[in-house]
N, CA, C and O atoms as a GROMACS GRO file, in nm:
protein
  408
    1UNK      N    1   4.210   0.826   4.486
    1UNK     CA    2   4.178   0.930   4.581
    1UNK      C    3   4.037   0.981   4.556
    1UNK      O    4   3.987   0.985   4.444
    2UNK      N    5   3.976   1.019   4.663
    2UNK     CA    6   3.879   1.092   4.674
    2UNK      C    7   3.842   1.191   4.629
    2UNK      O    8   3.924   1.281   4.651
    3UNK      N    9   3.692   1.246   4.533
    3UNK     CA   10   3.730   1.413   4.476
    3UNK      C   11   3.655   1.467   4.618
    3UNK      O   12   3.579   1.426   4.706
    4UNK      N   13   3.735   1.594   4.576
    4UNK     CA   14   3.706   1.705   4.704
    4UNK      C   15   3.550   1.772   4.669
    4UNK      O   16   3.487   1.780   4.563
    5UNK      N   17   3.521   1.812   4.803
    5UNK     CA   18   3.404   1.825   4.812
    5UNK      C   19   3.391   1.954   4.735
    5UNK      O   20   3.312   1.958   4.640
    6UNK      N   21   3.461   2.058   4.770
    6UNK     CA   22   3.516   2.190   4.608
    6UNK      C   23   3.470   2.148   4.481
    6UNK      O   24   3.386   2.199   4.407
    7UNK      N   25   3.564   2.013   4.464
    7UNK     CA   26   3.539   2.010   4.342
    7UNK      C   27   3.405   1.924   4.259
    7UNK      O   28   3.371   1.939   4.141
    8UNK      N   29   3.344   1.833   4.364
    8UNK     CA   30   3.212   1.810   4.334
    8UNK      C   31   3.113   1.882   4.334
    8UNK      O   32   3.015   1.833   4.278
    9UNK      N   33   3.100   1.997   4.381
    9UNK     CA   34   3.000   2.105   4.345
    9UNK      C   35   3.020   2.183   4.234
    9UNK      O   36   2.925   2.235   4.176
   10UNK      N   37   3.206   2.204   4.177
   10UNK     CA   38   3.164   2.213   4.042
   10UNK      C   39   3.141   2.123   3.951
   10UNK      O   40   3.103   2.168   3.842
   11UNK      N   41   3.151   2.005   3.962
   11UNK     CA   42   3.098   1.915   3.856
   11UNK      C   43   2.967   1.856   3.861
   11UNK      O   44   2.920   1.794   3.766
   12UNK      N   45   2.887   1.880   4.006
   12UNK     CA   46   2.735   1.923   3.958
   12UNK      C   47   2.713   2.031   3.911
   12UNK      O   48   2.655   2.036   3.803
   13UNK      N   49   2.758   2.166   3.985
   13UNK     CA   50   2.727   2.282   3.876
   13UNK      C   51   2.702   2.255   3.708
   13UNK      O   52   2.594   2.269   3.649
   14UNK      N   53   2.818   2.217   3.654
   14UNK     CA   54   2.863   2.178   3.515
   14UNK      C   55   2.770   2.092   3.457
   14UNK      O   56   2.740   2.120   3.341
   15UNK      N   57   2.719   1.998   3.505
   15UNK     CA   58   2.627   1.929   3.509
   15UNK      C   59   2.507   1.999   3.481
   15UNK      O   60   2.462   2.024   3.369
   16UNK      N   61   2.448   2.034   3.617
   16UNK     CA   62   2.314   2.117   3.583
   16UNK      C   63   2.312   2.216   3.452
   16UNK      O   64   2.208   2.238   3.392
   17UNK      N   65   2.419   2.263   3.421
   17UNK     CA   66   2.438   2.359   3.273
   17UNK      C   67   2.450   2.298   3.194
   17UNK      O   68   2.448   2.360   3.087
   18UNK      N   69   2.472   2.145   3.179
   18UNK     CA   70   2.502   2.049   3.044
   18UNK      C   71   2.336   2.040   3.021
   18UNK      O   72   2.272   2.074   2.921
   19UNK      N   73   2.303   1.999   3.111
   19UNK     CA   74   2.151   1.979   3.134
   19UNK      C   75   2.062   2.102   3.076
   19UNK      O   76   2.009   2.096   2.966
   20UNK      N   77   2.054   2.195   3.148
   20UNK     CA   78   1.990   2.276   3.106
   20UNK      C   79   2.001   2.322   2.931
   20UNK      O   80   1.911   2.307   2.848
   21UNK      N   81   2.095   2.364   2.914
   21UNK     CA   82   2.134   2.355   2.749
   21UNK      C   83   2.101   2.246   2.620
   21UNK      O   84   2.093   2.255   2.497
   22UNK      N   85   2.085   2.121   2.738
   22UNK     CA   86   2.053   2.004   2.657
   22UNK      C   87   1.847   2.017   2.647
   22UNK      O   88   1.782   1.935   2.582
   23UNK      N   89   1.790   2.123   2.718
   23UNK     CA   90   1.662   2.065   2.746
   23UNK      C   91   1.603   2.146   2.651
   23UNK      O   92   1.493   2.190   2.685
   24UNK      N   93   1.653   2.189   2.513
   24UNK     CA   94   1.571   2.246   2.453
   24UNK      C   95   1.497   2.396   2.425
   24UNK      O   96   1.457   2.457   2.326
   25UNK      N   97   1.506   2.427   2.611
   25UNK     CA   98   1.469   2.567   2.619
   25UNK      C   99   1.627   2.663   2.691
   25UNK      O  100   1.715   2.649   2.776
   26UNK      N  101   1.573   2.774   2.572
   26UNK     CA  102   1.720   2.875   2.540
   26UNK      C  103   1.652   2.928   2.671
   26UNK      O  104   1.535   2.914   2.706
   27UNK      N  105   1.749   2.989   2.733
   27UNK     CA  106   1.738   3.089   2.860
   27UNK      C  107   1.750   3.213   2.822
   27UNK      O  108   1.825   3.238   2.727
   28UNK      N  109   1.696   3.293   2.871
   28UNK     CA  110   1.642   3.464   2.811
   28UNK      C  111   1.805   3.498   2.814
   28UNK      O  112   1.852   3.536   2.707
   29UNK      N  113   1.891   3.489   2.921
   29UNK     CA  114   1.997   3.583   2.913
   29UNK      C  115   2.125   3.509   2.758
   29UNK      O  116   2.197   3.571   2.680
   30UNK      N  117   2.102   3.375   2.772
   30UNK     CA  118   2.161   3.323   2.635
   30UNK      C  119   2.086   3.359   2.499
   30UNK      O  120   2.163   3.351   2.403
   31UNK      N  121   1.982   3.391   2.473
   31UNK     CA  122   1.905   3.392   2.379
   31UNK      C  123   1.892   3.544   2.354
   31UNK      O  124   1.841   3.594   2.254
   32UNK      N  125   1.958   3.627   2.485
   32UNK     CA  126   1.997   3.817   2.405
   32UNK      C  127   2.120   3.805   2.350
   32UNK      O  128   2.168   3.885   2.270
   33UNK      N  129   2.190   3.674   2.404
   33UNK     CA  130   2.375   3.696   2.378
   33UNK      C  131   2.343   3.644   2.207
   33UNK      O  132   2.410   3.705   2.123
   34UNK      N  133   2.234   3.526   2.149
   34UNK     CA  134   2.252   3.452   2.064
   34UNK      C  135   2.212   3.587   1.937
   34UNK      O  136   2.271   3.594   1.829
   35UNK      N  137   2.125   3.665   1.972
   35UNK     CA  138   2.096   3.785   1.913
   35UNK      C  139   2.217   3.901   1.881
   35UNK      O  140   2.222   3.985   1.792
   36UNK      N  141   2.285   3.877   1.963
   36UNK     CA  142   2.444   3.991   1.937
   36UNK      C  143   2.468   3.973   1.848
   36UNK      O  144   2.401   3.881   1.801
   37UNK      N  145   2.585   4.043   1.740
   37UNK     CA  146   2.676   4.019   1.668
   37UNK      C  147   2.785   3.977   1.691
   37UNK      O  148   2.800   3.980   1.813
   38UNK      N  149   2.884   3.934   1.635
   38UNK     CA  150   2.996   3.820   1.723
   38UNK      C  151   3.114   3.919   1.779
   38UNK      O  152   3.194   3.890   1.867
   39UNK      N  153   3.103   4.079   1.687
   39UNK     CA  154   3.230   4.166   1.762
   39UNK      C  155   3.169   4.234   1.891
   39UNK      O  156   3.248   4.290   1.966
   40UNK      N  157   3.005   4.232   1.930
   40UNK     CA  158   2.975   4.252   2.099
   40UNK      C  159   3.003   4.138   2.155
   40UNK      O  160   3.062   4.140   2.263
   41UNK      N  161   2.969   4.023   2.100
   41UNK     CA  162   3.002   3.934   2.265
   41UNK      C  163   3.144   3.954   2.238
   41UNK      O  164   3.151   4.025   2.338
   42UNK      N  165   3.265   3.957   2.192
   42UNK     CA  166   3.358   3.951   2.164
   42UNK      C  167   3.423   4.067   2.286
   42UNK      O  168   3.515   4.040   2.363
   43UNK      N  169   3.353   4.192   2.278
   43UNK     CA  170   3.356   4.316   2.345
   43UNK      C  171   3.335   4.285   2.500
   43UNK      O  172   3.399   4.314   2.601
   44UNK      N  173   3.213   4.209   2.475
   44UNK     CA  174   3.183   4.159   2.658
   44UNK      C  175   3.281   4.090   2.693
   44UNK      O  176   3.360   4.122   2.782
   45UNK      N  177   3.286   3.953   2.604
   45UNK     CA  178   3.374   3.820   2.676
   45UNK      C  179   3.550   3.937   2.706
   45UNK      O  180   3.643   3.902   2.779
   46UNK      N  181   3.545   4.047   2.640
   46UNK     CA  182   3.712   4.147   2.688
   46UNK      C  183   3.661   4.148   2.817
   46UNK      O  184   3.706   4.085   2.912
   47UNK      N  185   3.533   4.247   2.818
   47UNK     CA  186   3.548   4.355   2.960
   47UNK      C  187   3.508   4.261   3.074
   47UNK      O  188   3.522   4.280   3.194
   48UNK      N  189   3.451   4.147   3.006
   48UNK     CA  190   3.443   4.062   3.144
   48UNK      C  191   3.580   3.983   3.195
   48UNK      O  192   3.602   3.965   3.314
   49UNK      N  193   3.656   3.944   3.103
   49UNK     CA  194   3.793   3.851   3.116
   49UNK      C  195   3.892   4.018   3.192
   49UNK      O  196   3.955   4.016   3.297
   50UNK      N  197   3.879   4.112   3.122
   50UNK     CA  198   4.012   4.183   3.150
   50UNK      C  199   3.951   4.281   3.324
   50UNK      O  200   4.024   4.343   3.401
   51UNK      N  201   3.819   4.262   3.334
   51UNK     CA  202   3.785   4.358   3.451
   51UNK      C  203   3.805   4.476   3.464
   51UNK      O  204   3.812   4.536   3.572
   52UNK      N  205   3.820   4.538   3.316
   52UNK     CA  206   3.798   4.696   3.311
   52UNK      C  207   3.794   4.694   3.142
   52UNK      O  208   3.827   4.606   3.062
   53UNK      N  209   3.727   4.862   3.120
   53UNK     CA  210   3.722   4.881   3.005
   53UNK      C  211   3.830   4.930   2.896
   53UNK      O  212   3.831   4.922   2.773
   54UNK      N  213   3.930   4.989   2.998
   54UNK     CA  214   4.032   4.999   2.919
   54UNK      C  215   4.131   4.944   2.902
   54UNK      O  216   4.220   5.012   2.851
   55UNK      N  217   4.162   4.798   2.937
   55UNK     CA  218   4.218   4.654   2.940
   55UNK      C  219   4.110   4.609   2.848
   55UNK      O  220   4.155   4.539   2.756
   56UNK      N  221   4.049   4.617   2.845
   56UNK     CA  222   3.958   4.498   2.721
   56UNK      C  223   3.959   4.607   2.582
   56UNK      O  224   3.964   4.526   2.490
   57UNK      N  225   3.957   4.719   2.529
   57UNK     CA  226   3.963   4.825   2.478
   57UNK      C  227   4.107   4.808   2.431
   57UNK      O  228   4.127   4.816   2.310
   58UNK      N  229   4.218   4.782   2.522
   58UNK     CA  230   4.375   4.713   2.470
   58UNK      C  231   4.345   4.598   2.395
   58UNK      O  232   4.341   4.604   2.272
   59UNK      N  233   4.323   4.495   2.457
   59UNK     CA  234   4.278   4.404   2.448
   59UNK      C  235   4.245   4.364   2.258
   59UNK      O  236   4.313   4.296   2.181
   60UNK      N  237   4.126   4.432   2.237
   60UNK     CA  238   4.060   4.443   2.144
   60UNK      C  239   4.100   4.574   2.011
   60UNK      O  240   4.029   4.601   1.914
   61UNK      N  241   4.219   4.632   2.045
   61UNK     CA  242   4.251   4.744   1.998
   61UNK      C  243   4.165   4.879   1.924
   61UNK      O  244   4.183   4.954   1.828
   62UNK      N  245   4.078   4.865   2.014
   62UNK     CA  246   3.993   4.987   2.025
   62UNK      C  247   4.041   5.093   2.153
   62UNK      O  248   4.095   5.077   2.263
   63UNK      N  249   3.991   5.208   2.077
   63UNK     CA  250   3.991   5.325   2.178
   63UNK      C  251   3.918   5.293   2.314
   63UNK      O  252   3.797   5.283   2.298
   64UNK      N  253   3.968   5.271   2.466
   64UNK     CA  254   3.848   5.281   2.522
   64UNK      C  255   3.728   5.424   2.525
   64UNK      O  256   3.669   5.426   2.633
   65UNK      N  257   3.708   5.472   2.484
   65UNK     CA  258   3.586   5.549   2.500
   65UNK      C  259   3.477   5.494   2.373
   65UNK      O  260   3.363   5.540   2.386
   66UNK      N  261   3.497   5.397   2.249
   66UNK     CA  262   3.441   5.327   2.210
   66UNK      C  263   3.382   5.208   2.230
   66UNK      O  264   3.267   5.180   2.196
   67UNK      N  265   3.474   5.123   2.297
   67UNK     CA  266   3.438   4.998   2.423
   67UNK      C  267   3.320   5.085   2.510
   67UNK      O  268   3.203   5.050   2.499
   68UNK      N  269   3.351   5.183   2.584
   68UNK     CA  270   3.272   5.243   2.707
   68UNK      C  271   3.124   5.237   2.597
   68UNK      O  272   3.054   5.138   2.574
   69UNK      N  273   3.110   5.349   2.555
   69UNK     CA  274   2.995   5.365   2.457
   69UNK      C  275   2.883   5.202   2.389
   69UNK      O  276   2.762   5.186   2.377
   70UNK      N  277   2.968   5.138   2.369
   70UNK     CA  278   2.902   5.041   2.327
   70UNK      C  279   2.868   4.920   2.421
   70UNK      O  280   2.789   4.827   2.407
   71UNK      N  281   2.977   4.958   2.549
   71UNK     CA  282   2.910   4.850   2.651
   71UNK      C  283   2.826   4.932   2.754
   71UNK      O  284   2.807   4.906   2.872
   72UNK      N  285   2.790   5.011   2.698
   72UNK     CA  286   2.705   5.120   2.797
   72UNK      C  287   2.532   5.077   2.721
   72UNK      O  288   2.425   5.069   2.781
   73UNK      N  289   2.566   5.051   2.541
   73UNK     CA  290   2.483   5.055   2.498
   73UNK      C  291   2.415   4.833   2.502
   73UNK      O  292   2.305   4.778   2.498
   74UNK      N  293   2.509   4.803   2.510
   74UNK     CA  294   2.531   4.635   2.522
   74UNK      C  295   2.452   4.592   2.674
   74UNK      O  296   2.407   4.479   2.695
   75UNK      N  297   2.447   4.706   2.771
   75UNK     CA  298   2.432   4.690   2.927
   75UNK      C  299   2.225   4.698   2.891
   75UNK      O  300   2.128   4.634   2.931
   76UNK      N  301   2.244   4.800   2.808
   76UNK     CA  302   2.098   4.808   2.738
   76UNK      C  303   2.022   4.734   2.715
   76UNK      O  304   1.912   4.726   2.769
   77UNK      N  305   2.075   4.650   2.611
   77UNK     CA  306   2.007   4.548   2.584
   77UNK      C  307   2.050   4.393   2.659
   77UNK      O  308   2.001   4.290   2.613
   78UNK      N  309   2.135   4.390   2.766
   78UNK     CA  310   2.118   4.268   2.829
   78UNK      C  311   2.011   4.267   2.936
   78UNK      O  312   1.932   4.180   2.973
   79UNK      N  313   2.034   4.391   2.974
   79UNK     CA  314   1.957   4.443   3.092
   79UNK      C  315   2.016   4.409   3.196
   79UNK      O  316   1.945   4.370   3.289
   80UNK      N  317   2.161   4.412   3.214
   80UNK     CA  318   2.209   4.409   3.377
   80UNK      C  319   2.342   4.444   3.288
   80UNK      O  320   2.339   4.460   3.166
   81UNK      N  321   2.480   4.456   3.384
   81UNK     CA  322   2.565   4.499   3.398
   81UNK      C  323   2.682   4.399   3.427
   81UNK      O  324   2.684   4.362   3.545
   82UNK      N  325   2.785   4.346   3.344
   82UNK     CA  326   2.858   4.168   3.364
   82UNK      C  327   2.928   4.253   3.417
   82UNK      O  328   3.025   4.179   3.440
   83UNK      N  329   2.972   4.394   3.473
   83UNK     CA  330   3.112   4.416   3.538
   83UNK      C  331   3.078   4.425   3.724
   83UNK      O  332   3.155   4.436   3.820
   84UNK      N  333   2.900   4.412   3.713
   84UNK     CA  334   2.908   4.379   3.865
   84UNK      C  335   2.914   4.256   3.905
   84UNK      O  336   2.943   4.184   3.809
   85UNK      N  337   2.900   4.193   4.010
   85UNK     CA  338   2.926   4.055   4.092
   85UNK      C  339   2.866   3.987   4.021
   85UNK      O  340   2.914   3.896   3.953
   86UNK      N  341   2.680   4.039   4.028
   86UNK     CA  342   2.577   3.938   4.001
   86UNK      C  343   2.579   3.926   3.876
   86UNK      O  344   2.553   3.814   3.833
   87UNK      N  345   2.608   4.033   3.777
   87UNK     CA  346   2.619   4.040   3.612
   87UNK      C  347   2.671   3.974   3.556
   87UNK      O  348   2.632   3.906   3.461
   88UNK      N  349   2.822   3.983   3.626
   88UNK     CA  350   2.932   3.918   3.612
   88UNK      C  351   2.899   3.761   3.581
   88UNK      O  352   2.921   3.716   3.468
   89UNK      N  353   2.836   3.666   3.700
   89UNK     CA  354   2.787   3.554   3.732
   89UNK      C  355   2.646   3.550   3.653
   89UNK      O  356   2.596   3.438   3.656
   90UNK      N  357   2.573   3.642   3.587
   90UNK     CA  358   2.453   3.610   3.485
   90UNK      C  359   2.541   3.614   3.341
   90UNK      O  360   2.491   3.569   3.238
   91UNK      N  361   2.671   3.670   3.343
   91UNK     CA  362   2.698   3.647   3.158
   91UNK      C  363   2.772   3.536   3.174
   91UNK      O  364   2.767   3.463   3.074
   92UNK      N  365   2.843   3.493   3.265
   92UNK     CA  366   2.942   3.410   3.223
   92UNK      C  367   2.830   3.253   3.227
   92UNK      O  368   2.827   3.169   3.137
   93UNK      N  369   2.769   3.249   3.320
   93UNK     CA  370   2.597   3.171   3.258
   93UNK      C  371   2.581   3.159   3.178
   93UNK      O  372   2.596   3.040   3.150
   94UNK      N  373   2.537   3.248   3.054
   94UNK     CA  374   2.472   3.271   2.989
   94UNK      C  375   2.522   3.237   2.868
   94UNK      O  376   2.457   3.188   2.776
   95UNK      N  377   2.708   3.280   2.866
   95UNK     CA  378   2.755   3.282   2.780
   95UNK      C  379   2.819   3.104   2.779
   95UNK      O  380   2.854   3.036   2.683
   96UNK      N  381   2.815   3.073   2.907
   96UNK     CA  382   2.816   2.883   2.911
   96UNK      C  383   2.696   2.864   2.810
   96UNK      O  384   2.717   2.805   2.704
   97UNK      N  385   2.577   2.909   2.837
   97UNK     CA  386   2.461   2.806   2.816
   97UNK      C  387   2.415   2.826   2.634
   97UNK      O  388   2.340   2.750   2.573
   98UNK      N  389   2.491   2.964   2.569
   98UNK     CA  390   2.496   3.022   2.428
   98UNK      C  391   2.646   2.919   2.407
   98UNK      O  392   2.638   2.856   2.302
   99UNK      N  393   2.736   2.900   2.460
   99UNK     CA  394   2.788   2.818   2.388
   99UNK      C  395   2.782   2.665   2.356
   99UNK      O  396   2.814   2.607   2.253
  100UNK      N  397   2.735   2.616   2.470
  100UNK     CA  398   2.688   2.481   2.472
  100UNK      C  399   2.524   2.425   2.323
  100UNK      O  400   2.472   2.323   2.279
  101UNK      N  401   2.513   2.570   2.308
  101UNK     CA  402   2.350   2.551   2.271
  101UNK      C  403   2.401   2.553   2.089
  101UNK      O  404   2.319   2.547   1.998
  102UNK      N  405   2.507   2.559   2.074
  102UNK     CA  406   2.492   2.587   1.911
  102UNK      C  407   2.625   2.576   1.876
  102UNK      O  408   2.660   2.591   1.758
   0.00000   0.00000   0.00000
């Protein structure tokens, strides 16, 4: 059978990110994640998987008003926000192209 046309745009997508990761040069938004410590991305990869802070705050068995605080302070230094659309779609990027890279 034939692959669907769905699913060939993600396996160029996937592609172009094997690629890019393979070319040597780190991408700014992977290369703030490679700078984290492993319990913030840990914090992001919650609030981005659970889509709120106090599901990832469960999640992670922290208080949420500690999650809040530190992804307030995490939003800082990425310089955008993974709980909006476009953020959302720049970490999970990013965090492809930091894992592929090391």
């Amino acid at each position: 059978q034939g692959v669907s046309s769905a699913a060939s745009d993600v396996y160029k997508r996937q592609l172009l990110i094997a690629t890019a990761a393979e070319s040597g040069d780190v991408h700014p938004d992977a290369a703030a994640l490679a700078r984290l410590d492993s319990r913030s991305r840990e914090l992001l990869d919650a609030v981005v998987d659970e889509l709120s802070v106090r599901a990832a705050a469960v999640r992670l068995g922290r208080h949420h008003s500690s999650v809040q605080d530190r992804l307030t302070a995490l939003i800082g230094i990425l310089g955008y926000d993974p709980r909006s659309s476009r953020g959302h779609a720049r970490y999970v990027l990013a965090r492809m192209l930091f894992s592929l890279s090391g």
